[in-house]
C-alpha positions as CSV (number, residue, x, y, z in Angstrom):
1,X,301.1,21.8,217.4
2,X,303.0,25.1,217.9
3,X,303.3,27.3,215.1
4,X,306.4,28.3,213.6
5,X,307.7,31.9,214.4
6,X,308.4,34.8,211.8
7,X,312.1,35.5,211.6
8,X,311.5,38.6,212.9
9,X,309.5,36.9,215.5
10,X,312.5,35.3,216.3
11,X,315.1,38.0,215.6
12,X,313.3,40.2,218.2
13,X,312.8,37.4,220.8
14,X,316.9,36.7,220.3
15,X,317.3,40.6,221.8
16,X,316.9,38.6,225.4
17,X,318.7,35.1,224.8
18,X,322.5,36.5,224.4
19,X,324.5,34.3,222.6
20,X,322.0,32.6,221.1
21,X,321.8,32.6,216.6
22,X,319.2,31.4,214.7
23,X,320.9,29.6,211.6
24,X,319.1,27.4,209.1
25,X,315.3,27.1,211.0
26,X,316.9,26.1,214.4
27,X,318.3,28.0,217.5
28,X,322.3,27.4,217.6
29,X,324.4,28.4,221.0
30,X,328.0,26.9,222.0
31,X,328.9,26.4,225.7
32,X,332.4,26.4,226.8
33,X,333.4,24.4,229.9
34,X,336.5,23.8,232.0
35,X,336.7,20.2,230.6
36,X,334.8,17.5,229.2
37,X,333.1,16.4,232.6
38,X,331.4,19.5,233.5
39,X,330.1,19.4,229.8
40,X,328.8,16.0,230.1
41,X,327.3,17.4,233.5
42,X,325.5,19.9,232.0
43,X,324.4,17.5,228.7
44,X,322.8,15.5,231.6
45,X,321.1,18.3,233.2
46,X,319.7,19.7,229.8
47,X,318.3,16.1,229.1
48,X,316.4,16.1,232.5
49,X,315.0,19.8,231.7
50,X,314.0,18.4,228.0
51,X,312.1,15.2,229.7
52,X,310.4,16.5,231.2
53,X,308.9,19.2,228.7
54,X,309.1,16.7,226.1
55,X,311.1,19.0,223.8
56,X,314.5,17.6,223.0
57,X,317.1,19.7,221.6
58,X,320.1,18.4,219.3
59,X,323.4,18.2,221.6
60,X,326.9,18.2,219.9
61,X,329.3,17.7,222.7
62,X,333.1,17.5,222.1
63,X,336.1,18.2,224.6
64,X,335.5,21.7,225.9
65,X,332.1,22.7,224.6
66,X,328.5,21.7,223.7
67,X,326.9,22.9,221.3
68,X,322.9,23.0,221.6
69,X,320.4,23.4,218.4
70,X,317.0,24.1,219.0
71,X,313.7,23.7,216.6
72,X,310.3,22.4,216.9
73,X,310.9,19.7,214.1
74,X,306.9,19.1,213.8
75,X,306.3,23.2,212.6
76,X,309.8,22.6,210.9
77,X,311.5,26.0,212.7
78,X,311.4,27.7,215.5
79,X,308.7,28.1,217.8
80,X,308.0,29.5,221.3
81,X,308.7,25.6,223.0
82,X,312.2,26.5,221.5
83,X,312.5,30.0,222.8
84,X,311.3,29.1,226.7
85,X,313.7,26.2,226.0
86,X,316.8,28.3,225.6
87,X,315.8,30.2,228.0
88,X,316.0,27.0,230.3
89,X,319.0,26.2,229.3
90,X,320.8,29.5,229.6
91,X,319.8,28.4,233.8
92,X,321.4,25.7,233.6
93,X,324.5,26.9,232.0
94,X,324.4,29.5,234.6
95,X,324.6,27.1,237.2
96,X,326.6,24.6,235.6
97,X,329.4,26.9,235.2
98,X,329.7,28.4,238.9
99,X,329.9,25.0,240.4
């Protein structure tokens, strides 16, 4: 099991994950999109990422935005699974919002 992270573990690690806030033992970021679609496509693309490292984040998706909360719910916070996640994910947004 990964072990949870120090805030200022985490605080430091946040320097290179912009937009990204650690609220309440979990990593928080919203996603604007266009419309509800290209969210949805995205939702789908960050499911297919979190398969296959078997490390699913919570997803909060409404018309124009999706919101993504990160935590490693066996340390019960944040570890480094959740950090290289983000990380992940702020690819995907990348590409998600230039298609």
């Amino acid at each position: 099991m990964p072990s949870k992270l120090t805030e200022s573990e985490i605080t430091r690690s946040l320097r290179d994950l912009p937009g990204w806030e650690f609220h309440e033992e979990s990593l928080i970021k919203r996603f604007p999109f266009k419309c509800y679609m290209d969210g949805i496509r995205f939702v789908e693309m960050v499911a297919i990422d979190a398969e296959s490292r078997d490390h699913h984040p919570d997803l909060l998706v409404r018309h124009d935005e999706v919101t993504v909360f990160l935590s490693t719910h066996s340390a019960e916070g944040v570890t480094f699974r959740d950090l290289d996640s983000a990380k992940s994910i702020d690819s995907i947004a990348t590409l998600t919002l230039s298609v």
